[in-house]
N, CA, C and O atoms as a MOPAC input file, in Angstrom:
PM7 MOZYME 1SCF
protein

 N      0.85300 1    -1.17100 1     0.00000 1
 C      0.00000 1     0.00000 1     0.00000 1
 C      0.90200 1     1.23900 1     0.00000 1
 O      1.71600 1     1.27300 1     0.92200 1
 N      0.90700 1     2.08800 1    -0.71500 1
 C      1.42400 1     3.17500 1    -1.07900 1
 C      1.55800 1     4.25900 1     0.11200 1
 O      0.46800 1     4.71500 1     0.45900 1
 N      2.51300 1     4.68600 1     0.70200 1
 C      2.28800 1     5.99600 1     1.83700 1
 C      3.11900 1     6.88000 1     1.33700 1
 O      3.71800 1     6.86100 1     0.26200 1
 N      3.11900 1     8.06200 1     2.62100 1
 C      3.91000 1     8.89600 1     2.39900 1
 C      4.03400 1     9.56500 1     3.94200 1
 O      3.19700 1     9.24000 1     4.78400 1
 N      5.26600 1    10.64700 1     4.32800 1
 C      4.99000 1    10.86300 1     5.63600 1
 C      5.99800 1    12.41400 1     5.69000 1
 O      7.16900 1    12.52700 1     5.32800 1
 N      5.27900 1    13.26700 1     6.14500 1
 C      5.39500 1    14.49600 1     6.52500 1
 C      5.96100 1    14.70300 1     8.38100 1
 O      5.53300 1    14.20600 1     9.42200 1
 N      7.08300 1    15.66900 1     8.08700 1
 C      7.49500 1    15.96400 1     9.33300 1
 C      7.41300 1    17.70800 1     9.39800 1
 O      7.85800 1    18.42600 1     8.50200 1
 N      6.72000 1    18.23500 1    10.70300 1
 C      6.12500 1    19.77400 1    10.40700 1
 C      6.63000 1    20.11700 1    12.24900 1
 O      6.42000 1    19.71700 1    13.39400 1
 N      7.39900 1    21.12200 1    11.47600 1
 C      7.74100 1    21.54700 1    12.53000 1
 C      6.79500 1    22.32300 1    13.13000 1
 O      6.21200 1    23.04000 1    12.31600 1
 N      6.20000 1    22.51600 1    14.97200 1
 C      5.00600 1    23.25500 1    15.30000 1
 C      5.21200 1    23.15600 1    17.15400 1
 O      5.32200 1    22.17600 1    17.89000 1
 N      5.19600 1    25.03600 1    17.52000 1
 C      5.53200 1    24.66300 1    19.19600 1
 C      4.36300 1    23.77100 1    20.07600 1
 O      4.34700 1    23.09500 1    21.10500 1
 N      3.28200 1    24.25000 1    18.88900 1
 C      2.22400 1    23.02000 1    19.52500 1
 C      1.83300 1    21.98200 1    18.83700 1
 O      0.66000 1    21.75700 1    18.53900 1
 N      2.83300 1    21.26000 1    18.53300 1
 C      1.83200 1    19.50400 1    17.77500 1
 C      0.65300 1    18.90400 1    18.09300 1
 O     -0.11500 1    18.57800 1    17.18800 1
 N      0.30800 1    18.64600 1    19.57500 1
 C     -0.46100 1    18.10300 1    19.97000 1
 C     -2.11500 1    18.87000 1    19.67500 1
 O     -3.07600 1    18.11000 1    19.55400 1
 N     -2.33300 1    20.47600 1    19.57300 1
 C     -3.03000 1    21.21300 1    19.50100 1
 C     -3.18800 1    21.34100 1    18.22500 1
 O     -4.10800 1    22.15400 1    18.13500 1
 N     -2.94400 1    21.11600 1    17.42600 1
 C     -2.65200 1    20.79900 1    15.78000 1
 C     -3.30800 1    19.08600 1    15.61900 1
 O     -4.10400 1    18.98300 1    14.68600 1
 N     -3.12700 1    18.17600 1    16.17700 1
 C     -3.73200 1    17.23000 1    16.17800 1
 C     -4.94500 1    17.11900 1    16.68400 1
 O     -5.73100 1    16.38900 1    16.07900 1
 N     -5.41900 1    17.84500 1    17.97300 1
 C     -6.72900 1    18.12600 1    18.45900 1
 C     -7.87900 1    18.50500 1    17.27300 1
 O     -8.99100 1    18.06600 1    16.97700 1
 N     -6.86300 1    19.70800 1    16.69300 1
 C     -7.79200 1    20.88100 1    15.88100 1
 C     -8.18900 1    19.86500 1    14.51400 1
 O     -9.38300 1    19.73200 1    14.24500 1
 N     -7.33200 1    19.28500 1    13.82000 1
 C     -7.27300 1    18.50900 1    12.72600 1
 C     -8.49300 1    17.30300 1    13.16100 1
 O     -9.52200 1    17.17700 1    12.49800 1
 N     -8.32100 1    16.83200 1    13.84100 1
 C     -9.04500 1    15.45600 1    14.93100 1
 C    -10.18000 1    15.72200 1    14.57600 1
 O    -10.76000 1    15.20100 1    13.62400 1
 N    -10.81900 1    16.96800 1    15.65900 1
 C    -11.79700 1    17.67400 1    16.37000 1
 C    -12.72000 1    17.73800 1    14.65800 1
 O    -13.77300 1    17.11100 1    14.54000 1
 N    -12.24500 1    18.41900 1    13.67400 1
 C    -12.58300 1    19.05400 1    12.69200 1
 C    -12.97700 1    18.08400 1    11.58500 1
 O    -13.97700 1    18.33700 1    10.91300 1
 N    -12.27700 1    17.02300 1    11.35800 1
 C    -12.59200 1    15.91100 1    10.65600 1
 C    -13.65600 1    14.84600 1    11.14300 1
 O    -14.30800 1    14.08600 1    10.42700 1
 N    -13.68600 1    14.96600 1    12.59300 1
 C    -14.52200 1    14.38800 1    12.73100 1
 C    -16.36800 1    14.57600 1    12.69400 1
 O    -17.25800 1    14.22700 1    13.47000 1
 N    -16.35700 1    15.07200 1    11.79600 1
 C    -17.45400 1    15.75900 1    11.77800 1
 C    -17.90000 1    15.04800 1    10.54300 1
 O    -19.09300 1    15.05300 1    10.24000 1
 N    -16.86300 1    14.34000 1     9.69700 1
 C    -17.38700 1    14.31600 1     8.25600 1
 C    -16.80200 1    12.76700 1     7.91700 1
 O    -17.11500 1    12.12200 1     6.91600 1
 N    -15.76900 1    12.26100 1     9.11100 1
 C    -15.33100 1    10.52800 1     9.01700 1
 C    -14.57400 1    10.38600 1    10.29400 1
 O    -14.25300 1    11.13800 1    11.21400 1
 N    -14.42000 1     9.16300 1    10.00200 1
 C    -14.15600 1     8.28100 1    11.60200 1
 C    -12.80500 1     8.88900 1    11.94200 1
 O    -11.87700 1     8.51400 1    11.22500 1
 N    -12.44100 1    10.02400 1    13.19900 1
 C    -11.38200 1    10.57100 1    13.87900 1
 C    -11.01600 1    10.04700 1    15.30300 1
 O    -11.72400 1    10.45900 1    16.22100 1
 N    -10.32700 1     9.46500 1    15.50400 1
 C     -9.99400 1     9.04000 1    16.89200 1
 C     -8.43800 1     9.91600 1    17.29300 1
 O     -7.54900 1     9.96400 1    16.44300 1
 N     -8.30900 1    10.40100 1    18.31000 1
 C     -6.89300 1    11.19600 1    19.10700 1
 C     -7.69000 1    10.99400 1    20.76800 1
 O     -8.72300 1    10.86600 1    21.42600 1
 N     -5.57500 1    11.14100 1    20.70700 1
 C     -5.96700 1    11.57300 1    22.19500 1
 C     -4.52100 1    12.70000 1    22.49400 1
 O     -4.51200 1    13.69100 1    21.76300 1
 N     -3.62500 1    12.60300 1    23.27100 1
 C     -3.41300 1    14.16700 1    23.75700 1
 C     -1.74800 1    14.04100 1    22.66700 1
 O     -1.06900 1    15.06200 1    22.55700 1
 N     -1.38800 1    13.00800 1    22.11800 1
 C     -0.10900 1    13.18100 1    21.29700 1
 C     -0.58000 1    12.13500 1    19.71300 1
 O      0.05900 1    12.12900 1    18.66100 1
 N     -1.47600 1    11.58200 1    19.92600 1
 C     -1.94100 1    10.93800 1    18.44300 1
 C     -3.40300 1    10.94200 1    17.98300 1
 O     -4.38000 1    11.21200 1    18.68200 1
 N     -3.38500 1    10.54700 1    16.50400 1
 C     -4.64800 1    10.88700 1    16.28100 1
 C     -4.44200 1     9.86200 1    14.86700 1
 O     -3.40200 1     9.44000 1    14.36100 1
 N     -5.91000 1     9.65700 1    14.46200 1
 C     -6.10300 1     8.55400 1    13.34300 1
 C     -7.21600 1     8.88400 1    12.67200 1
 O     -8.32100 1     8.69000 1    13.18000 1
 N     -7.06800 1     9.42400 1    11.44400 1
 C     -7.77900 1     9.79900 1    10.72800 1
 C     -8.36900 1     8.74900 1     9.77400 1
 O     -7.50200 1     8.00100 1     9.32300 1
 N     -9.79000 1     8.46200 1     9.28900 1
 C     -9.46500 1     7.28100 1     8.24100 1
 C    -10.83900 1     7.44700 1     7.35200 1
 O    -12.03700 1     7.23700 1     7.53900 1
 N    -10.04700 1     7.91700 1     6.32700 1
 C    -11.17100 1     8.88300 1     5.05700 1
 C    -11.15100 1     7.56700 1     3.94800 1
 O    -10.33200 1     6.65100 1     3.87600 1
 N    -12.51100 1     7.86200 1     3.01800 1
 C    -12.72400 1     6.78000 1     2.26600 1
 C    -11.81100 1     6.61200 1     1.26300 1
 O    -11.90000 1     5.57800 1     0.60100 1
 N    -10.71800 1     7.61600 1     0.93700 1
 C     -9.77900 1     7.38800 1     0.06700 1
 C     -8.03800 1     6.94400 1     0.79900 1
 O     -6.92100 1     6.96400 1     0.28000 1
 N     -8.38200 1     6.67200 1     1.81700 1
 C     -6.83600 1     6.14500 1     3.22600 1
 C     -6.76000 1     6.59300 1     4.47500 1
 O     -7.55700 1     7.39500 1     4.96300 1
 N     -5.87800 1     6.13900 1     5.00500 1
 C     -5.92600 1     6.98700 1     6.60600 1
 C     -4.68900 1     7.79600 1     6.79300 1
 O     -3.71600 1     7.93800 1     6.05200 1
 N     -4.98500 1     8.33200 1     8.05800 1
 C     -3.66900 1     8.88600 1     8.24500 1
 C     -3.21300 1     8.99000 1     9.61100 1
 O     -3.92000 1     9.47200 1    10.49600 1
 N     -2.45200 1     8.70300 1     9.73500 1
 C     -1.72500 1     8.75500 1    11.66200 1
 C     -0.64500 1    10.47400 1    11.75400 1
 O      0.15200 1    11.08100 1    11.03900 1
 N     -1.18900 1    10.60300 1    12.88400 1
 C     -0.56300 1    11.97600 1    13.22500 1
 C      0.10700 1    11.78500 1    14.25700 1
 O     -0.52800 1    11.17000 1    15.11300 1
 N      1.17600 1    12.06900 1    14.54900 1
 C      2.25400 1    11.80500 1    16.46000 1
 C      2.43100 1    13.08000 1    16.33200 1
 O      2.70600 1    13.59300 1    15.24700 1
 N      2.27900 1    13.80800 1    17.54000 1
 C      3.10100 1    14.85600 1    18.23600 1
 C      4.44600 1    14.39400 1    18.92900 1
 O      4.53300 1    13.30700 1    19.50000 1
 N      5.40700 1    15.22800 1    18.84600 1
 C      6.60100 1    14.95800 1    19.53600 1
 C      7.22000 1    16.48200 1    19.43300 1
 O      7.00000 1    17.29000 1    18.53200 1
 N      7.97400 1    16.64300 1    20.48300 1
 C      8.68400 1    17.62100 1    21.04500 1
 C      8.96400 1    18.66800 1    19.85300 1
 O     10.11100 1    18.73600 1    19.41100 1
 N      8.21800 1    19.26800 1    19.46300 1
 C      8.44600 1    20.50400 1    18.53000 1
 C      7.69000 1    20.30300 1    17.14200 1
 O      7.24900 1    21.21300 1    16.44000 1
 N      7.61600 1    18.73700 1    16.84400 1
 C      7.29300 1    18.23900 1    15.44400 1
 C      6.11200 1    17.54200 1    15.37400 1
 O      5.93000 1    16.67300 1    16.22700 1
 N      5.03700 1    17.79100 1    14.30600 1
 C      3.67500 1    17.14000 1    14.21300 1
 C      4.38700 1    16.29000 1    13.09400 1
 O      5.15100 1    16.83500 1    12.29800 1
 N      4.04500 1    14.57600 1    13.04200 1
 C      4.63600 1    13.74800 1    12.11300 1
 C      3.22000 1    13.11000 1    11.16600 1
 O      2.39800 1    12.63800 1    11.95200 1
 N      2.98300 1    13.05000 1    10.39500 1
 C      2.01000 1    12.54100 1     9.33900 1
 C      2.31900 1    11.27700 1     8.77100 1
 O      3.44700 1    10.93500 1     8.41700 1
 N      1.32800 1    10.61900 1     8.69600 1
 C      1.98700 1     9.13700 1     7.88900 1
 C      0.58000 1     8.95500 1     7.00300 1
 O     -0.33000 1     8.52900 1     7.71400 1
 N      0.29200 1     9.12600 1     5.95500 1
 C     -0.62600 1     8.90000 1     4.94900 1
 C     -0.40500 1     7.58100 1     4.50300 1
 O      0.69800 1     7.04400 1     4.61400 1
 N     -1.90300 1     6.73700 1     3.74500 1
 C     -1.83200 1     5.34800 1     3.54200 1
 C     -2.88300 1     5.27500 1     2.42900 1
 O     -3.97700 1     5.71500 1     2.78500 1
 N     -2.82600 1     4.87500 1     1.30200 1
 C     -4.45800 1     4.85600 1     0.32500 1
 C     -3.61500 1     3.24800 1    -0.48000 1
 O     -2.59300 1     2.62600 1    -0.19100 1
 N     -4.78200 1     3.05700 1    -1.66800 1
 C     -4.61800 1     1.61700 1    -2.04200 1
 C     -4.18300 1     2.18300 1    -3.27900 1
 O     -4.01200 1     1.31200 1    -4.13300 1
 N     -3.85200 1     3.80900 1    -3.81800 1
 C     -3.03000 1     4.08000 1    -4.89600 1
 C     -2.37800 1     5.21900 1    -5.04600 1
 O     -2.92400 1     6.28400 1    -4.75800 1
 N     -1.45500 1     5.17500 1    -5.39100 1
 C     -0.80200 1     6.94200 1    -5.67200 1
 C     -2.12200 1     8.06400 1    -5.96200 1
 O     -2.10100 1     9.20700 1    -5.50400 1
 N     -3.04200 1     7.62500 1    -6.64200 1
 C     -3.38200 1     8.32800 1    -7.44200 1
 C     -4.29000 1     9.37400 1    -6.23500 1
 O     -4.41600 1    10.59600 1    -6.16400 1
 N     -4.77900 1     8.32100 1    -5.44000 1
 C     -5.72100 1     8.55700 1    -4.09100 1
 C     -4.95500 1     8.88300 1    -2.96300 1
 O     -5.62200 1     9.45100 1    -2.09800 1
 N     -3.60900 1     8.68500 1    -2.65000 1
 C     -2.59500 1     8.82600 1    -1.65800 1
 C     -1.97700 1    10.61100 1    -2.30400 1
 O     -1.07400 1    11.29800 1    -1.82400 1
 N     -2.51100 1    10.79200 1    -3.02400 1
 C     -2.04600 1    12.27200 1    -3.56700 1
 C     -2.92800 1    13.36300 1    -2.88800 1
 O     -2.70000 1    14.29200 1    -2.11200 1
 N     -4.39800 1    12.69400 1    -3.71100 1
 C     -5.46200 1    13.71400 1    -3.01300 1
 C     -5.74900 1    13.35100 1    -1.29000 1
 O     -6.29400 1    14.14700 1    -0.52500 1
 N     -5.38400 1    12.34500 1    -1.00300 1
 C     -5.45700 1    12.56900 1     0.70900 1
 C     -4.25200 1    13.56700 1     1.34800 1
 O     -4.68100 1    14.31700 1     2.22500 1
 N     -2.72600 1    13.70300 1     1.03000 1
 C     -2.24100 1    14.34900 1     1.01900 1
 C     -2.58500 1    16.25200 1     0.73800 1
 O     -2.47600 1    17.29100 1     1.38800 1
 N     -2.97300 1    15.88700 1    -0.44000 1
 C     -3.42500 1    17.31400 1    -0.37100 1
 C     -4.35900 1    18.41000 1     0.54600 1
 O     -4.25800 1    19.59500 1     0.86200 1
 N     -5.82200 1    16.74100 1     0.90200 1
 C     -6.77900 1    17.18700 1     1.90500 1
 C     -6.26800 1    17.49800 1     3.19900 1
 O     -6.86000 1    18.39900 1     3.79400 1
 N     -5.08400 1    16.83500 1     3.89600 1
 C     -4.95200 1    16.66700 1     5.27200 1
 C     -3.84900 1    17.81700 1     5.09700 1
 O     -3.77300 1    18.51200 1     6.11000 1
 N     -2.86600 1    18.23900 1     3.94000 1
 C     -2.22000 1    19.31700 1     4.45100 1
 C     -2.96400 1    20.62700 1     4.14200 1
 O     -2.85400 1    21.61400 1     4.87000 1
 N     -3.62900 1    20.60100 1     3.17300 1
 C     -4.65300 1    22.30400 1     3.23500 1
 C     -5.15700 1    22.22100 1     4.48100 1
 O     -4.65700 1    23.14800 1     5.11800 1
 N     -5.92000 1    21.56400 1     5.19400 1
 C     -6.66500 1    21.84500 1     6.09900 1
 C     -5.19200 1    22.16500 1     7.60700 1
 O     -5.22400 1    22.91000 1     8.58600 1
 N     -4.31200 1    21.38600 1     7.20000 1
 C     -3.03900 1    21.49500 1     8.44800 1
 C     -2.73100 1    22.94700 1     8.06200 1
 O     -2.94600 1    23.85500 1     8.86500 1
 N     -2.44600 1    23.07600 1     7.36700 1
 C     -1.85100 1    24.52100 1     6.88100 1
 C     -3.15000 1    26.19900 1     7.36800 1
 O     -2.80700 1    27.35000 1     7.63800 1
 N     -4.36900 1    25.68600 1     7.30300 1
 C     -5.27000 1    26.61100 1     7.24700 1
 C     -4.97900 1    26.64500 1     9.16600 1
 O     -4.43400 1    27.57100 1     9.76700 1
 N     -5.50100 1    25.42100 1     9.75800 1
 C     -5.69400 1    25.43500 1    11.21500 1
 C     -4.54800 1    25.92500 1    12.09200 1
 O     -4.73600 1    26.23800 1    13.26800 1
 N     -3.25700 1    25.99100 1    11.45000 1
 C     -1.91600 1    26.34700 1    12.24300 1
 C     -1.71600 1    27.64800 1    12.53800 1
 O     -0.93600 1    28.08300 1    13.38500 1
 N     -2.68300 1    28.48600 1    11.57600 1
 C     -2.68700 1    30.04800 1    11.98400 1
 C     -1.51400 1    30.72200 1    11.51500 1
 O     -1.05700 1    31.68200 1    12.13400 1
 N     -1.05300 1    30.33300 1    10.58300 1
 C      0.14700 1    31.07200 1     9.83700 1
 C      1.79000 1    30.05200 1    10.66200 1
 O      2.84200 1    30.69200 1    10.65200 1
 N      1.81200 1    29.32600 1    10.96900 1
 C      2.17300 1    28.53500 1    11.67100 1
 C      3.08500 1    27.66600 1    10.71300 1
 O      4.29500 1    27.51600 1    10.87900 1
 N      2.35200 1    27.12700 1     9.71000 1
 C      2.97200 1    26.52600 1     8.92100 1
 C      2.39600 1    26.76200 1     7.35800 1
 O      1.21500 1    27.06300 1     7.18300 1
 N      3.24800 1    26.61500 1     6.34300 1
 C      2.84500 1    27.49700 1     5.57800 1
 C      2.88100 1    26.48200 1     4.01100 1
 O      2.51400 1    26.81100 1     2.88300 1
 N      3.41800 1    25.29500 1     4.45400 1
 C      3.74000 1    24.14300 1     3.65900 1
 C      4.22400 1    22.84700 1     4.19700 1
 O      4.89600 1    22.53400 1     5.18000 1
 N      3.69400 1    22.24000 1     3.28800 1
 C      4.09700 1    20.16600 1     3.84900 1
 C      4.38600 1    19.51700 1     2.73500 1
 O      3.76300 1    19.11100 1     1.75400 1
 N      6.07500 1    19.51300 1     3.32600 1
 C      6.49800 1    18.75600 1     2.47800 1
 C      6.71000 1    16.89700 1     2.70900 1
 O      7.46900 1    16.24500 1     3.42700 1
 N      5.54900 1    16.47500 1     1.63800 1
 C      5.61700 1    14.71700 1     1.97100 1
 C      6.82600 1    14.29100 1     1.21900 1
 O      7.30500 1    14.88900 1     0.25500 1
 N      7.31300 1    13.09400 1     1.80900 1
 C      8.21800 1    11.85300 1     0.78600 1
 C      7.72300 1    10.71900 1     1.30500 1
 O      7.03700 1    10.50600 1     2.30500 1
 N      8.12500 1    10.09900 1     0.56300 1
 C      7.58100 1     8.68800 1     0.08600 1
 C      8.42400 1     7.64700 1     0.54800 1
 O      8.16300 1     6.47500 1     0.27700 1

């Protein structure tokens, strides 16, 4: 299965995972708690860790093609909620 995984630097990770969590869950299955969170949208999931300065992303779909646009969804919305915070996400593979 195809991933990809983003490392974002942020003084609050965990509050970035809340907000992301909190916000998705409104529209598919979001589970967190105070340093992880598990997102899991009909096109893949995605795992979020907070750690000491850095929010870490790990994206998962059954094709590039769909592992692109989940990427795209989970960092516009990271990028909007950080408050000027972060301003880009860069994934590798």
């Amino acid at each position: 299965m195809p991933s990809m995984t983003a490392s974002v630097a942020s003084a609050e990770p965990a509050r970035l995972i809340n907000r992301l969590c909190k916000h998705f869950s409104h529209i598919i299955d979001a589970q967190w708690n105070d340093t992880t969170g598990h997102l899991t949208f009909s096109i893949g999931q995605c795992e979020l860790a907070a750690h000491s300065g850095i929010l870490t992303l790990t994206c998962q779909s059954e094709s590039h093609d769909k592992l692109e646009e989940l990427g795209e969804v989970v960092a516009s919305h990271l990028i909007r909620f950080a408050g000027g915070e972060v301003d880009q996400v860069r994934w590798q593979d």
